[in-house]
N, C-alpha and C positions, 0 to 999 in steps of 0.2 A: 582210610588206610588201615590196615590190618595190624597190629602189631606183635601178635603172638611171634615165640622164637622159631615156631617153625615155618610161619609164613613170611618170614625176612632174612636176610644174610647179613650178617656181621656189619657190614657198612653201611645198608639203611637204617643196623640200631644204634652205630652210631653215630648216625644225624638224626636219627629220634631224638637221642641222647642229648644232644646239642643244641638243637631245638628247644627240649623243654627246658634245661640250666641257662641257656637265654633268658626264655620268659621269665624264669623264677627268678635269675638276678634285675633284671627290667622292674619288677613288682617289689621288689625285698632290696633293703641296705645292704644286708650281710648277703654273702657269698655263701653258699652251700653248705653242710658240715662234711668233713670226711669221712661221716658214719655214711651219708648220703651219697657220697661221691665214692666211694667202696661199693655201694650197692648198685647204682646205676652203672660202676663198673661190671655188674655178674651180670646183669642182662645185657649189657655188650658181647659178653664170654657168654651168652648163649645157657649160663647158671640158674637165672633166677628170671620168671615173669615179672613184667612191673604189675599187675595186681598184686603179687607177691611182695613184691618191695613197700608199694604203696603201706599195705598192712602192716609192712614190720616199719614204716615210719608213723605209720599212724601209735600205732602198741609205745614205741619209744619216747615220743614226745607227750602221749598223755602221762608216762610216768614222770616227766619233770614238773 
């Protein structure tokens, strides 16, 4: 499956979306952060790739 913003509409990214905060709560105790749940909101809103995201979650949690 493709998941660039321009090869999806708004409601396949958000069952992208939904999909992966499944898996991620399935694997993890904790429940998402709202840093993270803000950002997986812009690539709903067509704002932000998740490569993009990815990277600003990766840069954030090496600083803790």
């Amino acid at each position: 499956m493709e998941y660039l913003i321009e090869k999806t509409t708004k409601e396949e990214r958000k069952n992208i979306a939904k999909q992966a905060l499944k898996m991620s709560v399935a694997n993890e105790e904790d429940m998402p952060s709202e840093y993270a749940i803000n950002l997986v909101k812009q690539y709903i809103n067509g704002e932000k790739e998740l490569e993009e995201i990815q990277k600003e979650l990766i840069e954030k949690y090496k600083e803790q």
